[in-house]
Wavefront OBJ file of the C-alpha trace (Angstrom):
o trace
v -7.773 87.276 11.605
v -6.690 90.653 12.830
v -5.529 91.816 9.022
v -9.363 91.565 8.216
v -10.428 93.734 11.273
v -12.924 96.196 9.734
v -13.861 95.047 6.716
v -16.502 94.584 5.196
v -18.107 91.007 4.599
v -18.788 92.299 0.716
v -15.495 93.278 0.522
v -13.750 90.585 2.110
v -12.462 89.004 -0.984
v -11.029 91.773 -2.353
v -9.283 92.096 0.965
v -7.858 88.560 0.582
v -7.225 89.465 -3.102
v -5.182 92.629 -2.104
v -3.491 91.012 0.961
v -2.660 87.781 -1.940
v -1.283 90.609 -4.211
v 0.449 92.556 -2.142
v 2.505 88.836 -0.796
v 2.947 87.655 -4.369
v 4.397 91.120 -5.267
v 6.678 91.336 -1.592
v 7.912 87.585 -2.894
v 8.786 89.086 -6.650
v 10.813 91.961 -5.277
v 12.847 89.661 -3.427
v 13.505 86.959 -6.245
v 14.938 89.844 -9.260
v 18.297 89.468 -6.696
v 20.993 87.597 -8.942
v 23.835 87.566 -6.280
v 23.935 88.413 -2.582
v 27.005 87.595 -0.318
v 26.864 84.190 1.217
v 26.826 85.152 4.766
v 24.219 87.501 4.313
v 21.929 84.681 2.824
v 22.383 82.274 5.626
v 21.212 84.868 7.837
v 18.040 86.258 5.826
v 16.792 82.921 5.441
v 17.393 82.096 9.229
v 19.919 79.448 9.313
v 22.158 81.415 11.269
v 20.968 83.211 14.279
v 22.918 86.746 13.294
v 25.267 87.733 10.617
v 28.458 87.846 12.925
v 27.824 83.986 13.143
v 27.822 83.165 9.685
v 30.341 85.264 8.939
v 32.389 83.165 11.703
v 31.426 79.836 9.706
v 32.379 80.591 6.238
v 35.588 82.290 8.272
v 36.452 78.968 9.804
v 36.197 77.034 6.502
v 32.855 75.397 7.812
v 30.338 76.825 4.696
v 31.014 74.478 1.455
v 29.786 75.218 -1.941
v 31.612 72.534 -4.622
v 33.868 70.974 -1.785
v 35.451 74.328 -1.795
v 35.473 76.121 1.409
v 34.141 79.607 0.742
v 34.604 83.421 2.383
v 31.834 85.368 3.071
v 31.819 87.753 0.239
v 30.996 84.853 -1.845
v 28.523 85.879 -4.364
v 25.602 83.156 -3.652
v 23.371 82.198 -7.039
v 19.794 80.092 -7.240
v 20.488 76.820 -7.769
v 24.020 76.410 -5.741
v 23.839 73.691 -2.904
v 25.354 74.829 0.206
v 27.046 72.151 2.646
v 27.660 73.251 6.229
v 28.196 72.456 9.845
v 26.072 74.164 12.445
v 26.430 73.206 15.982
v 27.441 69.670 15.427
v 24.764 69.210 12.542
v 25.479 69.050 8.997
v 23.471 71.064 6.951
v 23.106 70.478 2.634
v 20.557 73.704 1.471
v 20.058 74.268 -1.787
v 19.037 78.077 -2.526
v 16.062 78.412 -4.347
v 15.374 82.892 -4.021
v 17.598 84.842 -3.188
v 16.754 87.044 -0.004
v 18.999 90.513 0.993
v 16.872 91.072 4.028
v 15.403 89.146 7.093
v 12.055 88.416 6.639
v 8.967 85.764 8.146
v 10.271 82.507 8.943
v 7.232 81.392 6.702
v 8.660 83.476 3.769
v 12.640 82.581 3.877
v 11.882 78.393 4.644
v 10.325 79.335 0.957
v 13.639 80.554 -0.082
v 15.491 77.384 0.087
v 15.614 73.328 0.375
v 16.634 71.507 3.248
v 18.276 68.335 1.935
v 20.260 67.127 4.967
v 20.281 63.882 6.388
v 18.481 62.925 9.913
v 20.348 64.323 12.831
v 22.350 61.373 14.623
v 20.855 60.234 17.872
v 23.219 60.599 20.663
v 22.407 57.559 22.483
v 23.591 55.347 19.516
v 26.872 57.461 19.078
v 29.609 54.855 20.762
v 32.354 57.167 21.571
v 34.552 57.867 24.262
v 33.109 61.181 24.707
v 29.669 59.915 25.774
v 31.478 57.021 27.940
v 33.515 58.443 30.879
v 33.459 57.680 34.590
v 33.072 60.720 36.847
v 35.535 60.709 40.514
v 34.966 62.306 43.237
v 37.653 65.905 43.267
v 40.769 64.981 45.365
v 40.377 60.714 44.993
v 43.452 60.850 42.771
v 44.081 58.285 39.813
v 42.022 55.148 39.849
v 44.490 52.309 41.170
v 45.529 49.038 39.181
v 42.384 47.101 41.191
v 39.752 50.021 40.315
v 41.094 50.309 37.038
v 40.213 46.602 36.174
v 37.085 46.743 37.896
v 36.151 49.859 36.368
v 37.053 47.836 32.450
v 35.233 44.869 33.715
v 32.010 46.841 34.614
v 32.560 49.109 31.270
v 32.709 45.488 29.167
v 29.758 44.159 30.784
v 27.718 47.308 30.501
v 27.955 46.984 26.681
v 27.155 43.511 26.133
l 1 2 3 4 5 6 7 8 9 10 11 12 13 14 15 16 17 18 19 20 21 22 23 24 25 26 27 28 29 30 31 32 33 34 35 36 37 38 39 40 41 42 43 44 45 46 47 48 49 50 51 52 53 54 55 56 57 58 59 60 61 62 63 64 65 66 67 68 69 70 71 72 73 74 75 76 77 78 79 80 81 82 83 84 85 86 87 88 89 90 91 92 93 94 95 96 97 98 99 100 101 102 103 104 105 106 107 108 109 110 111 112 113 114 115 116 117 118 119 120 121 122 123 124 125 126 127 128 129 130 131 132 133 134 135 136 137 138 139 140 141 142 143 144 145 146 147 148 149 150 151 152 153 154 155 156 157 158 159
């Protein structure tokens, strides 16, 4: 524990009582917010990677609060549930403190509750996105013949 370099074993719960104190009073300061913009919220608490890109999402109608899309000067409260999409997966947060900077990862996952659903797996996902054939460049067009042979195999493959 490098925070406990040089002192003393007699003093070494007052150490851990001041280094207690001094996170318990860090934690107060950041809970007397009552409103903080929305974008800036999803970036303190490290949902977003920087404040341009959750800026973006509420921009792009992707950041939900009430079924409403929102903008990001929304003024965010405790208690509000948040419903967005992130890279293909569908966040619901509900905000629990409100943060106006970017702190510890272990302080701002304190900040809020993740209530999404599991991710979906890809594998199970039956859509023609994931099922496509790949030709060689220049081959042209499958033909009639490879185009039944290619639905035969793609039929069979699935059963």
């Amino acid at each position: 524990m490098h925070f406990l370099n040089g002192v003393d074993k007699n003093n070494l719960s007052l150490a851990i009582f001041q280094l207690m104190f001094t996170f318990t009073k860090k934690l107060c300061q950041l809970s007397e917010l009552q409103k903080i913009r929305i974008d800036k919220w999803l970036w303190a608490v490290r949902l977003v990677k920087t404040r341009t890109m959750a800026t973006n999402l509420c921009n792009s109608g992707k950041v939900k609060i009430n079924g409403k899309s929102v903008k990001p000067s929304y003024s965010l409260m405790v208690d509000e549930t948040i419903h967005f999409s992130y890279y293909g997966n569908k966040k619901i947060i509900e905000v629990k403190m409100l943060l106006a900077k970017r702190t510890s990862a272990a302080i701002a996952s304190e900040c809020y509750v993740d209530l999404s659903p599991p991710p979906i797996e890809r594998n199970n996902l039956d859509s023609a996105f994931y099922n496509f054939e790949i030709r060689d460049k220049g081959v042209g067009r499958p033909t009639k013949k490879e185009r039944r042979a290619i639905d035969e195999f793609k039929q069979n493959s699935n059963d």
